[in-house]
TORSE-642100 format. One record per residue (C-alpha): residue number from 1; residue in one letter; x, y, z. Coordinates in Angstrom, 3 decimals. Layout:
N
resi:resn:c1:c2:c3
NUM:A:X:Y:Z
...
// end
This chain:
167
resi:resn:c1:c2:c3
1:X:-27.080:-30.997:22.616
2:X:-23.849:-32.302:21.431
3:X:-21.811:-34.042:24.921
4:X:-19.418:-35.556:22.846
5:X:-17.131:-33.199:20.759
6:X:-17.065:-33.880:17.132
7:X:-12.828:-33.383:17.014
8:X:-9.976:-33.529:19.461
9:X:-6.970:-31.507:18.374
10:X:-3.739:-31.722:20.401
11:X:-1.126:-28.876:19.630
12:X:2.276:-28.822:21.017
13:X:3.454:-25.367:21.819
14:X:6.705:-24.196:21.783
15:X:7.006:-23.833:25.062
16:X:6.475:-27.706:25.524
17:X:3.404:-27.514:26.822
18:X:0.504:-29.963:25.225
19:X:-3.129:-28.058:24.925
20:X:-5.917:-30.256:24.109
21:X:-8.739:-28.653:21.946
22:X:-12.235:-30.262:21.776
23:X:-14.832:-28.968:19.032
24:X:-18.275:-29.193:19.835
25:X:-20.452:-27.602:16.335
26:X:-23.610:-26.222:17.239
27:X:-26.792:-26.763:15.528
28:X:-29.363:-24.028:14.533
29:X:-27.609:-21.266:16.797
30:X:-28.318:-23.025:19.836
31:X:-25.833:-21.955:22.617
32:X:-25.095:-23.507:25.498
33:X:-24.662:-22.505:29.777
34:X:-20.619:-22.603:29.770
35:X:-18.558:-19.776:31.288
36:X:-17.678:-18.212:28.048
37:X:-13.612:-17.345:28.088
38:X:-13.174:-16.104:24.689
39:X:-15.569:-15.360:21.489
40:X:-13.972:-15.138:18.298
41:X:-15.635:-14.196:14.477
42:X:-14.789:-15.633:10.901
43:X:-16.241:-12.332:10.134
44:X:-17.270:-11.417:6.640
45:X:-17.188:-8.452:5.047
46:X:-18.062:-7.531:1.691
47:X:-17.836:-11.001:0.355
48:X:-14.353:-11.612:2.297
49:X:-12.889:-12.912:5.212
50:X:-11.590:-10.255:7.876
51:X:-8.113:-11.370:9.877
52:X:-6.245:-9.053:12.392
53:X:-2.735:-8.925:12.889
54:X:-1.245:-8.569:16.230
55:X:2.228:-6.464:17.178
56:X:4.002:-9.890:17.197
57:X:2.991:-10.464:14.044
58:X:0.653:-13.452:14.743
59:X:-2.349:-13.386:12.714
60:X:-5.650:-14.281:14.081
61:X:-9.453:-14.276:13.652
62:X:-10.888:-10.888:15.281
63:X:-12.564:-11.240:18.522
64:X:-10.914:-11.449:22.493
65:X:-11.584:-12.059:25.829
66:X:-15.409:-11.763:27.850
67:X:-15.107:-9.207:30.512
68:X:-17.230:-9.876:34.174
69:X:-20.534:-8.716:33.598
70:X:-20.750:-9.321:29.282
71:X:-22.759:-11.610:27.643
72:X:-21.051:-13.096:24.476
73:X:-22.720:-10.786:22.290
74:X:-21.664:-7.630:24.019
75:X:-18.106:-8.988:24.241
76:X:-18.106:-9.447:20.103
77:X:-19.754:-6.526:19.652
78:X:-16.817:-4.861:21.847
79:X:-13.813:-6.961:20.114
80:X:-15.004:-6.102:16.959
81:X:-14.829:-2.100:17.602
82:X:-11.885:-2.660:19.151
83:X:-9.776:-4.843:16.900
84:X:-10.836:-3.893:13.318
85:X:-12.945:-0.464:13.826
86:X:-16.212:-1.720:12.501
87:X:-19.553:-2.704:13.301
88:X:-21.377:-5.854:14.008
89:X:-24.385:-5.860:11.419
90:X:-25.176:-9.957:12.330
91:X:-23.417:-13.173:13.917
92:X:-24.642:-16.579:14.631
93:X:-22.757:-19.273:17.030
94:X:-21.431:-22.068:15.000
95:X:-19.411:-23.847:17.482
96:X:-17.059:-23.719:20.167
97:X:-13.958:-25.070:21.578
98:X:-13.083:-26.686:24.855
99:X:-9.054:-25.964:25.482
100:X:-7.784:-27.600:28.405
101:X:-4.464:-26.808:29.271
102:X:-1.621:-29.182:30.728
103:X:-2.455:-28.347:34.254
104:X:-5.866:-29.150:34.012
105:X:-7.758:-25.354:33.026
106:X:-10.058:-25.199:30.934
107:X:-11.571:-22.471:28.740
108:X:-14.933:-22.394:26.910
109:X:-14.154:-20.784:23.278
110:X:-17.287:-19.615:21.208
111:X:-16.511:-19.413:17.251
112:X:-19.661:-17.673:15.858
113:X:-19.840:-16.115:12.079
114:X:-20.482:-12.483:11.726
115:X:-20.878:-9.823:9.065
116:X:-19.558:-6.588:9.500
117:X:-19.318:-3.203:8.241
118:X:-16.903:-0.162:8.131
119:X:-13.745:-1.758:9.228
120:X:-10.577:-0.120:8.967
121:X:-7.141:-1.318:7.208
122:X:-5.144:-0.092:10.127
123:X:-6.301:-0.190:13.732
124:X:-4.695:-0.220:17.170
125:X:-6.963:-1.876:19.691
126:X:-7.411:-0.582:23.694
127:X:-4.335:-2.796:24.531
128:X:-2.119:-1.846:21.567
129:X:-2.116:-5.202:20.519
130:X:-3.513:-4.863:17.004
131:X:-1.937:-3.416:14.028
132:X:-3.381:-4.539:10.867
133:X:-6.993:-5.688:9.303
134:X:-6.613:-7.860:6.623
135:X:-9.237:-9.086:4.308
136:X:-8.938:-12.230:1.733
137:X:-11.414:-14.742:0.140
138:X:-12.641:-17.565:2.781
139:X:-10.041:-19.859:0.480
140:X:-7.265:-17.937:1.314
141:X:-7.862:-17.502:5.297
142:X:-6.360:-20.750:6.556
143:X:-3.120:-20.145:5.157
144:X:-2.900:-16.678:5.806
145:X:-3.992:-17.142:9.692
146:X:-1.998:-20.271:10.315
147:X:-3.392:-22.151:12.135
148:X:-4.110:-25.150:9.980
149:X:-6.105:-28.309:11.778
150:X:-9.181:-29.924:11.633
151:X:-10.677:-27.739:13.789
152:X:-10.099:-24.854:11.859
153:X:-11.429:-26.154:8.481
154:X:-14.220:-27.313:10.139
155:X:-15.204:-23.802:11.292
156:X:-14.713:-22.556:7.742
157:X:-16.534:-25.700:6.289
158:X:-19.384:-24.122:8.553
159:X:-19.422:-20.935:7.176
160:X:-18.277:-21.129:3.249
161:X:-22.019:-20.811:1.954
162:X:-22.570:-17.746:3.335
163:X:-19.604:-16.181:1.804
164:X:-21.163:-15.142:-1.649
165:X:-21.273:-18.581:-2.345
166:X:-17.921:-19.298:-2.510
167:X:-17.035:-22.855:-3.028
// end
């Protein structure tokens, strides 16, 4: 099991605040005993990469909070429905990230890929945080989400194969 995390990101918000983000990639779909905060999907569908867009107008990859009581899978399965209107046909863990806040919290992030089917272009999650699906080739996801790092090409390094080979 990888102790030691294979990046540390530091992002300054704009609120001041420093968050640290450690990046631990898993091998074979082992995953490991943490208390599981979030899990979030570079989900593919149909050959391309599926992004939801929040009422803010943030952009981010689909996938949310683990309830008491859920086990990551349940919780993606849930997000998914939720966020984009579609199914959950397979996912693997690829890695996950450590982000430990300025006072000290920390909060276990899964990444895992996934391939759906029958999302929807326009959805409004439970919450009434979620406006738009959009889809783009894995090339295009980076820029279109935002959040640029090494963290985040690492997590689409991880998973460019299995998008129809794209390269």
């Amino acid at each position: 099991m990888n102790i030691r995390p294979e990046i540390t990101y530091y992002e300054r918000r704009p609120d001041g605040q420093v968050r640290r983000y450690l990046w631990h990639t898993l091998q074979q779909g082992q995953l490991p005993q943490h208390p599981w905060h979030q899990v979030h999907a570079i989900a593919n569908y149909r050959g391309k990469a599926v992004l939801v867009e929040l009422e803010n107008g943030k952009i981010n990859l689909p996938g949310g909070h683990v309830e008491a009581g859920e086990t990551v899978a349940q919780a993606l399965h849930r997000e998914i429905a939720e966020e984009t209107g579609g199914r959950v046909l397979f996912w693997e863990p690829i890695g996950y990230q450590v982000r430990i806040k300025q006072d000290g919290r920390i909060h276990y992030q899964l990444r895992v890929y996934a391939e759906l089917a029958d999302i929807k272009p326009h959805t409004i999650d439970y919450d009434n945080t979620i406006t738009r699906t959009h889809t783009m080739l894995l090339g295009d996801m980076l820029q279109t989400w935002g959040w640029q790092n090494q963290i985040s090409q690492r997590m689409v390094e991880l998973v460019r194969q299995k998008f129809c080979g794209e390269a």
